[in-house]
N, CA, C and O atoms as CSV, one atom per row, in Angstrom:
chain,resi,resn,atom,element,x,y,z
A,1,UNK,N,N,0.813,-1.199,0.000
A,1,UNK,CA,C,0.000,0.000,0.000
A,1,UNK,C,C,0.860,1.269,0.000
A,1,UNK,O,O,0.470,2.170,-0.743
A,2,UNK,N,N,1.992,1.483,0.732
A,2,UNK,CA,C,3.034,2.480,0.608
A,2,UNK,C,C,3.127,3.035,-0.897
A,2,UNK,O,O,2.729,4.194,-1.016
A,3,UNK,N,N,3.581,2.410,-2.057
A,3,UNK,CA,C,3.905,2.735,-3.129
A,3,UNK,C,C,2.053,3.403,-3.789
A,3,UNK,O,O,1.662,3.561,-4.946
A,4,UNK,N,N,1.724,3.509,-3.183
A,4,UNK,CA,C,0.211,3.791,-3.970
A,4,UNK,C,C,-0.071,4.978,-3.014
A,4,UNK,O,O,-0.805,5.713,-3.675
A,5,UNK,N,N,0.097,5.454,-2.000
A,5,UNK,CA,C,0.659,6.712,-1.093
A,5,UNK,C,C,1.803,8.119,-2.121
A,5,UNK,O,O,1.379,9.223,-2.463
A,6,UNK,N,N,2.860,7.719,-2.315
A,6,UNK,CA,C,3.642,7.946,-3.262
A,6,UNK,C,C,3.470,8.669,-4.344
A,6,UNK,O,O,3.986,9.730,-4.696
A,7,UNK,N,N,2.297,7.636,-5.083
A,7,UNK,CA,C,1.841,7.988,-6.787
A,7,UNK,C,C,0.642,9.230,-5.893
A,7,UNK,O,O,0.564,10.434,-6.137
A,8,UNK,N,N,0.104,8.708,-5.199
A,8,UNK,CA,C,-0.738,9.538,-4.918
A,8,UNK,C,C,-0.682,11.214,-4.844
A,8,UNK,O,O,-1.418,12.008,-5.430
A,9,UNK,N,N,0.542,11.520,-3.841
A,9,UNK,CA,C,1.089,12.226,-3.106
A,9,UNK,C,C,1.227,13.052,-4.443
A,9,UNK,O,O,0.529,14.023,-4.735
A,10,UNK,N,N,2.301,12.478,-5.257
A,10,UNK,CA,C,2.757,12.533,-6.300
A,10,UNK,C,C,2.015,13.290,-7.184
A,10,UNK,O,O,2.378,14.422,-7.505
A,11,UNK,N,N,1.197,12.869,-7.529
A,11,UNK,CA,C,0.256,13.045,-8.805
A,11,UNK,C,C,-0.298,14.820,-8.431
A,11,UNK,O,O,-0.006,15.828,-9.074
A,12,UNK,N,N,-1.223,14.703,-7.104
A,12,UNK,CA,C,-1.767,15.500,-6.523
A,12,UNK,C,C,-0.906,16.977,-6.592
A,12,UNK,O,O,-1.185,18.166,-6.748
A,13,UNK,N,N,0.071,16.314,-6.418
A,13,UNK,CA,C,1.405,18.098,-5.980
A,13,UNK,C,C,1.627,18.246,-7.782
A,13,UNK,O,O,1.744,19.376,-8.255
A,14,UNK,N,N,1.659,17.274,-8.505
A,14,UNK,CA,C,1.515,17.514,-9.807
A,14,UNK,C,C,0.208,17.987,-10.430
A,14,UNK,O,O,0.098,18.021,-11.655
A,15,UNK,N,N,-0.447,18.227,-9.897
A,15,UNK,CA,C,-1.963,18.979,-10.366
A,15,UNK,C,C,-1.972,20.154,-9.976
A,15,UNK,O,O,-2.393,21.125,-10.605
A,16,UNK,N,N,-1.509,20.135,-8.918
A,16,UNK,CA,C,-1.524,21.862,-7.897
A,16,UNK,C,C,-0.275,22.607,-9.161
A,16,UNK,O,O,-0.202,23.720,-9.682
A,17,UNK,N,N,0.331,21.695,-9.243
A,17,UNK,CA,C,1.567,22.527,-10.251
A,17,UNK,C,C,1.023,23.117,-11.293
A,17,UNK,O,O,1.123,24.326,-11.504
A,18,UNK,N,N,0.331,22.212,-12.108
A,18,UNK,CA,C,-0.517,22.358,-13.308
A,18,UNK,C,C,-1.414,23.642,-13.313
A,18,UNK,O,O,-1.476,24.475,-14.217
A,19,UNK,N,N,-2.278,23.637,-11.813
A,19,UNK,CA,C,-3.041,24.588,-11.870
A,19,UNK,C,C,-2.761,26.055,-11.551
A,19,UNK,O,O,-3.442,26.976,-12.001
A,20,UNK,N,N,-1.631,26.215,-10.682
A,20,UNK,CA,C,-0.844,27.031,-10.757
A,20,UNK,C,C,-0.367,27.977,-11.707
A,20,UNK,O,O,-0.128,29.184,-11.688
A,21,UNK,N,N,-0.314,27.238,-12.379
A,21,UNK,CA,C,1.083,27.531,-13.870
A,21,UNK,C,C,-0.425,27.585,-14.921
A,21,UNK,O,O,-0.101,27.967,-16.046
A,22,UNK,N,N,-1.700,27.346,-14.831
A,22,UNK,CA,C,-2.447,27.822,-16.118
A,22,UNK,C,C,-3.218,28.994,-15.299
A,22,UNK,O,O,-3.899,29.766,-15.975
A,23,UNK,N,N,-3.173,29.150,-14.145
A,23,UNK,CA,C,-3.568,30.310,-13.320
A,23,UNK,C,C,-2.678,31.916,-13.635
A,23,UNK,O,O,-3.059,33.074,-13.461
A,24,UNK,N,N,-1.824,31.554,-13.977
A,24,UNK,CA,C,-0.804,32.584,-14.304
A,24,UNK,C,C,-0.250,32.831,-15.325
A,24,UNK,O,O,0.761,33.533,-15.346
A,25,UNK,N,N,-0.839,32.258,-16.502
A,25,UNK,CA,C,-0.652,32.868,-17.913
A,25,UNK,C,C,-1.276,33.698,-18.051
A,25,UNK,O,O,-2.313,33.916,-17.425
A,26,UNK,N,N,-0.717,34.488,-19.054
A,26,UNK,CA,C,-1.394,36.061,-19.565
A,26,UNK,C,C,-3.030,35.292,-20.698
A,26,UNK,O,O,-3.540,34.198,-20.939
A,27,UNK,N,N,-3.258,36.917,-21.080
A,27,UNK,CA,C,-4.298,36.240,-21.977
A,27,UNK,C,C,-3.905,35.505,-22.993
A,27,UNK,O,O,-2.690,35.341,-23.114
A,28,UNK,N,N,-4.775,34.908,-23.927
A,28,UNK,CA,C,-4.250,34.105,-25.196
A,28,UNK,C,C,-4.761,35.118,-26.375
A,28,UNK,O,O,-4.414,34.870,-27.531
A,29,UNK,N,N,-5.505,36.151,-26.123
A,29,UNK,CA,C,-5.913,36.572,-27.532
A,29,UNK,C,C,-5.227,37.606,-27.794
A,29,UNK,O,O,-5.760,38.250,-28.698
A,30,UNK,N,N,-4.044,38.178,-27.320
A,30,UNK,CA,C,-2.934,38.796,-27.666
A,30,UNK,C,C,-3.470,40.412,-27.155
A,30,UNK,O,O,-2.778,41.380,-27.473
A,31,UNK,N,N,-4.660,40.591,-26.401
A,31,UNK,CA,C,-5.050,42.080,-25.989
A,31,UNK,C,C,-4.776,42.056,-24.974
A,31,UNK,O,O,-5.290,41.016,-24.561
A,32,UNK,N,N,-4.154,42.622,-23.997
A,32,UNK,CA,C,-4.146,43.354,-22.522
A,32,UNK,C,C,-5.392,43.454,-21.532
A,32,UNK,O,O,-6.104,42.455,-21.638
A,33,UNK,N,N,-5.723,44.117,-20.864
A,33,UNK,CA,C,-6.397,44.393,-19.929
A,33,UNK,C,C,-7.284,45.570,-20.484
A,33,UNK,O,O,-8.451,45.760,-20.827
A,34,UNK,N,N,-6.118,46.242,-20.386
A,34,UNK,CA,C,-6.444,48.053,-21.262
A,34,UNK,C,C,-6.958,48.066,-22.407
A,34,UNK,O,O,-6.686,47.101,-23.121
A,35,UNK,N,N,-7.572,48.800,-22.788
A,35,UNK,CA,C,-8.867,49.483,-23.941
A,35,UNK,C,C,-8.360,50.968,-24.418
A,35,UNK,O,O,-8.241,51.967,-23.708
A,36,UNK,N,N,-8.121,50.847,-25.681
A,36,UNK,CA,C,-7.876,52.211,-26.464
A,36,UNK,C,C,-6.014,52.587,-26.062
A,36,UNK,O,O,-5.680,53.615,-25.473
A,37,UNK,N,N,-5.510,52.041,-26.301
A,37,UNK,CA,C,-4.584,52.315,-26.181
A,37,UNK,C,C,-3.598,52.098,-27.406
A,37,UNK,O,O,-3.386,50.965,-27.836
A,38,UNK,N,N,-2.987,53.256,-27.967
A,38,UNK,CA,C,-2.673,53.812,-29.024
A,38,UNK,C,C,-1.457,53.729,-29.497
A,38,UNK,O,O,-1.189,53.164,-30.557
A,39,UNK,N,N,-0.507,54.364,-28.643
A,39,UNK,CA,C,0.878,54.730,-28.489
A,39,UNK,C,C,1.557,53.394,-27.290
A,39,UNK,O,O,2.633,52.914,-27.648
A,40,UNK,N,N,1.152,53.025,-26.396
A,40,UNK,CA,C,1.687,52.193,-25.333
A,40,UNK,C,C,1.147,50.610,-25.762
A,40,UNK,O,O,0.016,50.333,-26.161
A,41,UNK,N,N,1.855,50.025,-25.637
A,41,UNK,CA,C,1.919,48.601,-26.087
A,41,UNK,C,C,0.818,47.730,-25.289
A,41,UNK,O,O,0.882,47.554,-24.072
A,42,UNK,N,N,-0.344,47.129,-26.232
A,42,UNK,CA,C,-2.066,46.685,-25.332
A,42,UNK,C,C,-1.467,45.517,-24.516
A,42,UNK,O,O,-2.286,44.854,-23.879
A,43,UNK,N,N,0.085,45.091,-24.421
A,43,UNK,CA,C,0.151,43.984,-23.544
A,43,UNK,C,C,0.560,44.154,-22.725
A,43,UNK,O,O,0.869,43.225,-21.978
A,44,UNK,N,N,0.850,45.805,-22.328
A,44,UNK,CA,C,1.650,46.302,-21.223
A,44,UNK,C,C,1.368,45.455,-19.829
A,44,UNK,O,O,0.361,44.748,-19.862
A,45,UNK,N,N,1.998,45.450,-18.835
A,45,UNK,CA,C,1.072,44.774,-17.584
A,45,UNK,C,C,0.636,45.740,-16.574
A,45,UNK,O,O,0.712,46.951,-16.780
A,46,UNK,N,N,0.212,45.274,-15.563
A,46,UNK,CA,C,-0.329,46.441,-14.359
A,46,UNK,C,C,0.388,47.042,-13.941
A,46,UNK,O,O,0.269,48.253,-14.131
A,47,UNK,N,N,1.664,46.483,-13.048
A,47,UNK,CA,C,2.846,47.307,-12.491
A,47,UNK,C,C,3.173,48.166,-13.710
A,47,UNK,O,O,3.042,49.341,-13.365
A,48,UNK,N,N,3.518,48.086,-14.901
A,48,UNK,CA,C,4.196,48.985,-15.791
A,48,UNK,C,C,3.675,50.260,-16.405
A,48,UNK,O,O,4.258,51.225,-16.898
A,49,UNK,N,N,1.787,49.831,-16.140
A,49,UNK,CA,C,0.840,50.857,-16.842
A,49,UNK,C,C,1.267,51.721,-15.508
A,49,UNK,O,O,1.912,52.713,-15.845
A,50,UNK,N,N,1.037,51.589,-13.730
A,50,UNK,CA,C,0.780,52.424,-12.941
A,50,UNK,C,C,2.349,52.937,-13.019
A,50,UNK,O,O,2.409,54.164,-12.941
A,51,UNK,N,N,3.554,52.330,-13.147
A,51,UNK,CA,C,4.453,52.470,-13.096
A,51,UNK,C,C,4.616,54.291,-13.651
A,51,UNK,O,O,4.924,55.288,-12.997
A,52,UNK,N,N,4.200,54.100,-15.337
A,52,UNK,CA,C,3.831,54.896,-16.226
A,52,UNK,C,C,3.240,55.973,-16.447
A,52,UNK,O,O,3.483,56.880,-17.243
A,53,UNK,N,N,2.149,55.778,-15.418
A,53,UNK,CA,C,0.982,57.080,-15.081
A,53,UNK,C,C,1.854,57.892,-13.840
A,53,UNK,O,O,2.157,59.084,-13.874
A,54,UNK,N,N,2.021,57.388,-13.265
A,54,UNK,CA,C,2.728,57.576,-11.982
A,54,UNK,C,C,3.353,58.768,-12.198
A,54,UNK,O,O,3.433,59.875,-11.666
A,55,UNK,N,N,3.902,58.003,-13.452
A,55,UNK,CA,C,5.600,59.186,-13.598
A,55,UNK,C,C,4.776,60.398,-14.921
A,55,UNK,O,O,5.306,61.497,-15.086
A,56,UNK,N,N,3.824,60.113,-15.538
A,56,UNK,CA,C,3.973,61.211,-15.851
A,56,UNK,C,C,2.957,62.495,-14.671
A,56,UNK,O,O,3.113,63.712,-14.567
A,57,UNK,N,N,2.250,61.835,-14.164
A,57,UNK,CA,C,1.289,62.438,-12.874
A,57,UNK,C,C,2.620,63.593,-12.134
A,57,UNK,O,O,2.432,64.767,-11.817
A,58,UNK,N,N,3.973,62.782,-12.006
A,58,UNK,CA,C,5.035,63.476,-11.228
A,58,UNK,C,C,5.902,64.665,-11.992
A,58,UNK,O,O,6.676,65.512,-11.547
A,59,UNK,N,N,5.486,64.397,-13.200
A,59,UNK,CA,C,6.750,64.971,-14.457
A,59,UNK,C,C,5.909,65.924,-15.069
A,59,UNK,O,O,6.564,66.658,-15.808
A,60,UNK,N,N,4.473,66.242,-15.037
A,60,UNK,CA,C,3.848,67.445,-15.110
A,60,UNK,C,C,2.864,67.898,-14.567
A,60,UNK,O,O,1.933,68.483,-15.121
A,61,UNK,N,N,3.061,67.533,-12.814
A,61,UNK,CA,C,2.433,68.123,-11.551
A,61,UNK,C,C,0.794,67.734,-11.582
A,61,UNK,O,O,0.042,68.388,-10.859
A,62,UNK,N,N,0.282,66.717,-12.385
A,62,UNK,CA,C,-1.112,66.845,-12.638
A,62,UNK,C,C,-1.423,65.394,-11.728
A,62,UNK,O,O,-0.488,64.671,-11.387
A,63,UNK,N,N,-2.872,65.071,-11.382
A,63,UNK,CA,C,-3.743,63.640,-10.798
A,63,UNK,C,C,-4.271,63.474,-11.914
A,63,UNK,O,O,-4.249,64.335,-12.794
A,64,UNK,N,N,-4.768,62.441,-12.018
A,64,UNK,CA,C,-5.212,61.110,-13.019
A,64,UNK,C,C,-6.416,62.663,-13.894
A,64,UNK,O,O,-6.316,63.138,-15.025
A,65,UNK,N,N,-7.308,62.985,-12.888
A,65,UNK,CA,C,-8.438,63.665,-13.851
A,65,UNK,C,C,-8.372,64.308,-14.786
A,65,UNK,O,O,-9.320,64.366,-15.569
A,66,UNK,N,N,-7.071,65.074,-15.006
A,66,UNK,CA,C,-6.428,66.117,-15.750
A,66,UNK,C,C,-6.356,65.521,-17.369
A,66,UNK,O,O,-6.655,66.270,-18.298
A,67,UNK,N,N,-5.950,64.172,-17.596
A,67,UNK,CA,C,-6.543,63.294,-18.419
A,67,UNK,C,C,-7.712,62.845,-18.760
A,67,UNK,O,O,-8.331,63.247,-19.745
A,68,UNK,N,N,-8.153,61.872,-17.876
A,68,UNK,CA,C,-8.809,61.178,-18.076
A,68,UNK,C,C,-10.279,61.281,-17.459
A,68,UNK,O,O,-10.370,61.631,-16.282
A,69,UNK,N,N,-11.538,60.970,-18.256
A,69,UNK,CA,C,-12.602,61.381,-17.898
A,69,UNK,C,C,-13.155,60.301,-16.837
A,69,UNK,O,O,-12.726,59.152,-16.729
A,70,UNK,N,N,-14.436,61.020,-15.891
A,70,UNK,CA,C,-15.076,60.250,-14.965
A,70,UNK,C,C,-16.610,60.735,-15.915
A,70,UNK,O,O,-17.116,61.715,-16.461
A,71,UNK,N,N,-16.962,58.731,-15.534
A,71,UNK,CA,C,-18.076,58.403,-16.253
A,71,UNK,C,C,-19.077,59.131,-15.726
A,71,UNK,O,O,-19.381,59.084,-14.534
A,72,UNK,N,N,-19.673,59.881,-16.627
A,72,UNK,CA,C,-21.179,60.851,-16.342
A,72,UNK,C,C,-20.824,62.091,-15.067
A,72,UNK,O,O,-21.617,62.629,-14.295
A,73,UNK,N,N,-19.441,62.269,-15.192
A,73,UNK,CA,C,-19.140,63.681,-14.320
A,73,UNK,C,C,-19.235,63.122,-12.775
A,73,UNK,O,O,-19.014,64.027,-11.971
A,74,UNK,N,N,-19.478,61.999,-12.240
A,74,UNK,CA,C,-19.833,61.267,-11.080
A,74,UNK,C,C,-18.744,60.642,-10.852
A,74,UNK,O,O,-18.254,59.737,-11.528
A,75,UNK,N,N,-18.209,61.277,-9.560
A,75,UNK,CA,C,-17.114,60.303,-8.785
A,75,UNK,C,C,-17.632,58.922,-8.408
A,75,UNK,O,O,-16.798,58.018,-8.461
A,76,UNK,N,N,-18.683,58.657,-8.093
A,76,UNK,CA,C,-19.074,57.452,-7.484
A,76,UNK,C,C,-19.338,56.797,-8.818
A,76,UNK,O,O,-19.193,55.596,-8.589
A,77,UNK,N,N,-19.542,56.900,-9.659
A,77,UNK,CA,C,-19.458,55.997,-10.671
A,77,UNK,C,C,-18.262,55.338,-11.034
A,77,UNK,O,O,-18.202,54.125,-11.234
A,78,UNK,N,N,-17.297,56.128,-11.124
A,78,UNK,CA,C,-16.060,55.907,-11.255
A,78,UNK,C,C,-15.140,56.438,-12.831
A,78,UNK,O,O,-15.668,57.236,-13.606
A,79,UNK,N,N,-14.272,56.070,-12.992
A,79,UNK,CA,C,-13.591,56.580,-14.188
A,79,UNK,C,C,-13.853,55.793,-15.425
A,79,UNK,O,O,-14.217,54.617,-15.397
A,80,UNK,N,N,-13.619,56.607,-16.710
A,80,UNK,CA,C,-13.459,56.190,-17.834
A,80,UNK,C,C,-12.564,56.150,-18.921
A,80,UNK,O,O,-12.692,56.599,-20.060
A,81,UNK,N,N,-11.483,55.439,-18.297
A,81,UNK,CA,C,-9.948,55.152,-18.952
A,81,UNK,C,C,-9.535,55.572,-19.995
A,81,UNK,O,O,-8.684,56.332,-20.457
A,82,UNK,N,N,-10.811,54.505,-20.451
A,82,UNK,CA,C,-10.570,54.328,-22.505
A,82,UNK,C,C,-10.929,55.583,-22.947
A,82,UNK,O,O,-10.500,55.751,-24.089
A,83,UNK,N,N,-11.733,56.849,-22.387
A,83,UNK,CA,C,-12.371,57.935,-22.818
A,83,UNK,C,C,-10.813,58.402,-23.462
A,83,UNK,O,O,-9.716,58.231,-22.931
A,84,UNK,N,N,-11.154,59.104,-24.903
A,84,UNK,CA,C,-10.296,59.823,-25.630
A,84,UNK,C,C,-11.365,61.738,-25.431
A,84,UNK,O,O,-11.040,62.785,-25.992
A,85,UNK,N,N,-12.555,61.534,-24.492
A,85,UNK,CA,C,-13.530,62.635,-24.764
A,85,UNK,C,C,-12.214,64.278,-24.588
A,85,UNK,O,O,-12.342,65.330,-25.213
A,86,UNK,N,N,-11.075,63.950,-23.560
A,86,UNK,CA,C,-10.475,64.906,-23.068
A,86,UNK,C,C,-9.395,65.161,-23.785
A,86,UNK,O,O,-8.398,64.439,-23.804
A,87,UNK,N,N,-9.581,66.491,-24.585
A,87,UNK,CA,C,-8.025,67.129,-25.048
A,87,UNK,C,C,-6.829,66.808,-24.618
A,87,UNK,O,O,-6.015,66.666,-25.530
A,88,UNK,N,N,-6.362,66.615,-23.381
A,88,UNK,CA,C,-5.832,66.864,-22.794
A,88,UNK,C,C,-4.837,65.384,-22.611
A,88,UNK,O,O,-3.642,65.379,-22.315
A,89,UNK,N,N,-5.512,64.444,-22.820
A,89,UNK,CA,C,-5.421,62.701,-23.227
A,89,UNK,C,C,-4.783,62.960,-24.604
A,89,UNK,O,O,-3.630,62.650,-24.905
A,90,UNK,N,N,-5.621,63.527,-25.347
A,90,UNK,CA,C,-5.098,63.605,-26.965
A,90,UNK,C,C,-4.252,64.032,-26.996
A,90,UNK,O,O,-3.401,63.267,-27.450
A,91,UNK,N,N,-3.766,65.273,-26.662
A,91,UNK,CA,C,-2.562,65.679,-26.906
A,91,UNK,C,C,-1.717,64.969,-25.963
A,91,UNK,O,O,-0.955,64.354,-26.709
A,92,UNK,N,N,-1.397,64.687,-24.772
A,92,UNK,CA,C,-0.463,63.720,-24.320
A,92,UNK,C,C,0.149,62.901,-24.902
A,92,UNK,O,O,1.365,62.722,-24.838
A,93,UNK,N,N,-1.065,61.981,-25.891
A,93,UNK,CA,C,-1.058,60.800,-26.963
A,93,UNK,C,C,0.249,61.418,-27.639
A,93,UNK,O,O,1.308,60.837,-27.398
A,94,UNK,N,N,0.272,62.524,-28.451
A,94,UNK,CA,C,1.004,63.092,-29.041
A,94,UNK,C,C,1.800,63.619,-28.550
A,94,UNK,O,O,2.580,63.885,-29.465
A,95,UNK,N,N,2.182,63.986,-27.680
A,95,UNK,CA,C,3.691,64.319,-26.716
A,95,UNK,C,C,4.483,63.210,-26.479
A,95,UNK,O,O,5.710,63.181,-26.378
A,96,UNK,N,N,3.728,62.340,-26.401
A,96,UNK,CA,C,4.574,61.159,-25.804
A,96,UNK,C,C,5.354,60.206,-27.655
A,96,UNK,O,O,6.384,59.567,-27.871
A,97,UNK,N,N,4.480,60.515,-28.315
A,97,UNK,CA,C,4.882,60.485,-29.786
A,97,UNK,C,C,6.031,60.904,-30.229
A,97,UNK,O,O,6.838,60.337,-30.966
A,98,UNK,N,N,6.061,61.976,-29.716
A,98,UNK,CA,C,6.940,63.221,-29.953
A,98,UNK,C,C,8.346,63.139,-29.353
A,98,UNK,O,O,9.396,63.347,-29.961
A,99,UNK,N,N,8.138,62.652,-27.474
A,99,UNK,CA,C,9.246,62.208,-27.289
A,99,UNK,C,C,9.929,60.973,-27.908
A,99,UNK,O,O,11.118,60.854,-28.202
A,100,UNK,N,N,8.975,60.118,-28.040
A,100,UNK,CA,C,9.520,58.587,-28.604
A,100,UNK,C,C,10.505,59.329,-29.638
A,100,UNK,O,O,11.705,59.417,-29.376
A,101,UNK,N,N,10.004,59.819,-30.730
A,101,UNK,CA,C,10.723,60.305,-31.973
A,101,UNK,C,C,12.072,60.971,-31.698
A,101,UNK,O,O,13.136,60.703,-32.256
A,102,UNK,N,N,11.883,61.762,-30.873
A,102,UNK,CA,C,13.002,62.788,-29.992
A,102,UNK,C,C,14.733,61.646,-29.966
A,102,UNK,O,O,15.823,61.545,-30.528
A,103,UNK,N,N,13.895,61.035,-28.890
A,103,UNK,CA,C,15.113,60.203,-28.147
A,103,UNK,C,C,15.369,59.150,-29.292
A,103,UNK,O,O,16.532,58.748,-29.284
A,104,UNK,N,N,14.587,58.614,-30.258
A,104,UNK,CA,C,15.255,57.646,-31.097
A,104,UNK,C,C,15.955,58.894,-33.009
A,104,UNK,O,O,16.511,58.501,-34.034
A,105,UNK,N,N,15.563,60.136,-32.630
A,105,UNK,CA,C,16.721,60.726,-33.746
A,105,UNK,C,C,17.532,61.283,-33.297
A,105,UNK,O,O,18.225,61.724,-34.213
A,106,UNK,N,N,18.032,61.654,-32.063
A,106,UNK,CA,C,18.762,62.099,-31.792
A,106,UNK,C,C,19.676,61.511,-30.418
A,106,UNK,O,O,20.754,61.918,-29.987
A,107,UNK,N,N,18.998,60.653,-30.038
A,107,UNK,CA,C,19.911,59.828,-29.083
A,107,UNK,C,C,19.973,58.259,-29.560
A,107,UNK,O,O,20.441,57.427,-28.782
A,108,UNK,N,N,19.472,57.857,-30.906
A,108,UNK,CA,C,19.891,56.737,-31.250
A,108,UNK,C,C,19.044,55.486,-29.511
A,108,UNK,O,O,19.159,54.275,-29.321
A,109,UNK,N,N,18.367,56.472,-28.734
A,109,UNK,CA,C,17.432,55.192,-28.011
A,109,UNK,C,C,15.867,55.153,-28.458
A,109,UNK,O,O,14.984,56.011,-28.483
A,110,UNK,N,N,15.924,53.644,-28.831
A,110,UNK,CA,C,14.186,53.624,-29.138
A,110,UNK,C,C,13.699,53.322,-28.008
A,110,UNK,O,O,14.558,53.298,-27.126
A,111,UNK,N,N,12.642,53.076,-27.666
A,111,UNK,CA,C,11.873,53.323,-26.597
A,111,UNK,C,C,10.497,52.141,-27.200
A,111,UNK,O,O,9.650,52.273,-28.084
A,112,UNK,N,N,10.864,50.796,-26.047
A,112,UNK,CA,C,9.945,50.071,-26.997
A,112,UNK,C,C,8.437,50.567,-25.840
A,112,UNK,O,O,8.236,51.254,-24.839
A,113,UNK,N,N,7.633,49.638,-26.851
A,113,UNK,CA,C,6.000,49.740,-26.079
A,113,UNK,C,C,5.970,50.331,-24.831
A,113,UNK,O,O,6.039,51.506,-24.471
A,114,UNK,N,N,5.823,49.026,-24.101
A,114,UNK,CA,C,5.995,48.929,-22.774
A,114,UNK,C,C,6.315,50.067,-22.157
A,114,UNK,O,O,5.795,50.256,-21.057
A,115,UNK,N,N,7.378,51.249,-22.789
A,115,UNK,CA,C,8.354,52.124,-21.374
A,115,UNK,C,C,8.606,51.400,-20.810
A,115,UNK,O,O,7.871,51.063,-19.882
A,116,UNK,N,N,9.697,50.817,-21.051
A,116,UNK,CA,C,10.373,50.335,-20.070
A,116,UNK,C,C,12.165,51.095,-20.412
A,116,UNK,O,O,12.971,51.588,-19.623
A,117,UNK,N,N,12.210,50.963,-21.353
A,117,UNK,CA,C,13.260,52.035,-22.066
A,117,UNK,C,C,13.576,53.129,-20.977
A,117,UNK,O,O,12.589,53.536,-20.363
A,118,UNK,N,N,15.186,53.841,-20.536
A,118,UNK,CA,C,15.039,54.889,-20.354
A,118,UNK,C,C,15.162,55.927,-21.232
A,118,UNK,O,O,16.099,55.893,-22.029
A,119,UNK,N,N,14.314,56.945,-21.241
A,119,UNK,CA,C,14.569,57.834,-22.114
A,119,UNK,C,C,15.475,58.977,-22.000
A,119,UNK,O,O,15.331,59.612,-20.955
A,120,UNK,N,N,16.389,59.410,-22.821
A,120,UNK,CA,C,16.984,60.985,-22.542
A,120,UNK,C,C,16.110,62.293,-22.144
A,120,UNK,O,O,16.359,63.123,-21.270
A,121,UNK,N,N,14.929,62.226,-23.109
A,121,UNK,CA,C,14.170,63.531,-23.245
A,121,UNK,C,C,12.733,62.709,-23.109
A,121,UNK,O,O,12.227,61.945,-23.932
A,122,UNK,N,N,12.187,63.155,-21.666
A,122,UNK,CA,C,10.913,62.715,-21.230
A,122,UNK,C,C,10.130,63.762,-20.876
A,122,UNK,O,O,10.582,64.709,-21.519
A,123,UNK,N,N,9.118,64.177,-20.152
A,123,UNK,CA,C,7.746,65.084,-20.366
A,123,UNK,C,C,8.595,65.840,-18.976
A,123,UNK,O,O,8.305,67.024,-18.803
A,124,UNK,N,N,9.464,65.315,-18.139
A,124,UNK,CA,C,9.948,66.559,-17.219
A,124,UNK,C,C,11.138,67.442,-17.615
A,124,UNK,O,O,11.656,68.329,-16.938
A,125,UNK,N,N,11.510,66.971,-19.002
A,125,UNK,CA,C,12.719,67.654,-20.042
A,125,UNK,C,C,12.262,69.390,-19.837
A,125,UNK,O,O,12.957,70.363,-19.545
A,126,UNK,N,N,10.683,69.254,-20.153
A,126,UNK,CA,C,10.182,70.162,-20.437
A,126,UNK,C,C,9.623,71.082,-19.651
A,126,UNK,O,O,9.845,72.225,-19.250
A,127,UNK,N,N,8.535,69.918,-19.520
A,127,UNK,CA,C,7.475,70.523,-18.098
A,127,UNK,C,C,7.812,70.909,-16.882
A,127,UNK,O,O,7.083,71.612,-16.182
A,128,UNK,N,N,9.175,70.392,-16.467
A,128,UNK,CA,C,9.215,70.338,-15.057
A,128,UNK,C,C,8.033,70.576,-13.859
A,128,UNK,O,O,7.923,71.546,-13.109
A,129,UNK,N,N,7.328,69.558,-13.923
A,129,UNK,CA,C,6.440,69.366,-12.802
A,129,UNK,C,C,5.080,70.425,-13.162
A,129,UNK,O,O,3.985,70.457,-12.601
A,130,UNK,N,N,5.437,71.006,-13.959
A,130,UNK,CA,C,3.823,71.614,-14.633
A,130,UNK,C,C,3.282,71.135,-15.656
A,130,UNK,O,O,3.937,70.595,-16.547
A,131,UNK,N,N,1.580,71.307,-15.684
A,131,UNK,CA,C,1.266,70.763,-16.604
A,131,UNK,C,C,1.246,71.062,-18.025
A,131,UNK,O,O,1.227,70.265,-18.963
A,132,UNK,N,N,1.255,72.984,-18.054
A,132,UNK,CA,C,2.276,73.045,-19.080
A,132,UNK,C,C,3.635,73.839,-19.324
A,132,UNK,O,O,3.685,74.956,-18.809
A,133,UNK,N,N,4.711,73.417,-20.023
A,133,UNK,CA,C,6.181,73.665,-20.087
A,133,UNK,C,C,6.325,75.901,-19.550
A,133,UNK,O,O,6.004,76.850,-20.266
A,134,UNK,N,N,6.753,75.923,-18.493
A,134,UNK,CA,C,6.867,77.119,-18.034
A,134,UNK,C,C,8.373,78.113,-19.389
A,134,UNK,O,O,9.474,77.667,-19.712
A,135,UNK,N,N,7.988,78.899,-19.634
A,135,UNK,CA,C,8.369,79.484,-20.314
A,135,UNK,C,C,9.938,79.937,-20.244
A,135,UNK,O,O,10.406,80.676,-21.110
């Protein structure tokens, strides 16, 4: 009976493995989490998106709203990410364009999807901590 303990034991810690390991694959249909996303790579992950916001929130003195819209003007509803409704999103879109281009003609660094790249010339090159570049 011992050897049938064993397989048992065995098998079982080999299932937990299994389930583990299909618990923690990304998606399969090659989209992200994120919706509408243009310029930043749709497979980015969580740490790297907040990573991302973070720094530009720090690099031109602004909070998330300054972007991005809240659904029906209602905090308690909550936010609306994917909203392109705000100028202010759009043109970012295009700043951040702008740097990509920057640092890969003139510093020879590309800057893949993700940001994960460091860049030479980023949004506090400019802005320093405002939201827009002080004169």
């Amino acid at each position: 009976m011992f050897p049938y303990k064993k397989i048992m034991v065995s098998s079982g810690i080999f299932s937990f493995m299994l389930l583990g390991i299909s618990a923690t694959r990304p998606p399969e249909d090659g989209e992200g989490k994120y919706k509408n996303l243009k310029v930043v790579s749709k497979k980015i992950g969580e740490d790297e998106m907040e990573r991302l916001m973070h720094s530009f929130n720090a690099q031109l003195g602004v909070k998330c709203m300054y972007c991005h819209k809240l659904i029906n003007d209602d905090f308690s509803q909550g936010t609306d990410w994917a909203s392109d409704e705000k100028k202010e999103k759009r043109v970012g879109r295009e700043m951040l364009k702008m740097t990509m281009q920057l640092n890969k003609k003139y510093f020879d660094r590309k800057m893949d999807k993700k940001m994960t790249t460091t860049p030479v010339i980023w949004c506090k090159t400019c802005h320093r901590g405002f939201s827009r570049p002080p004169r």
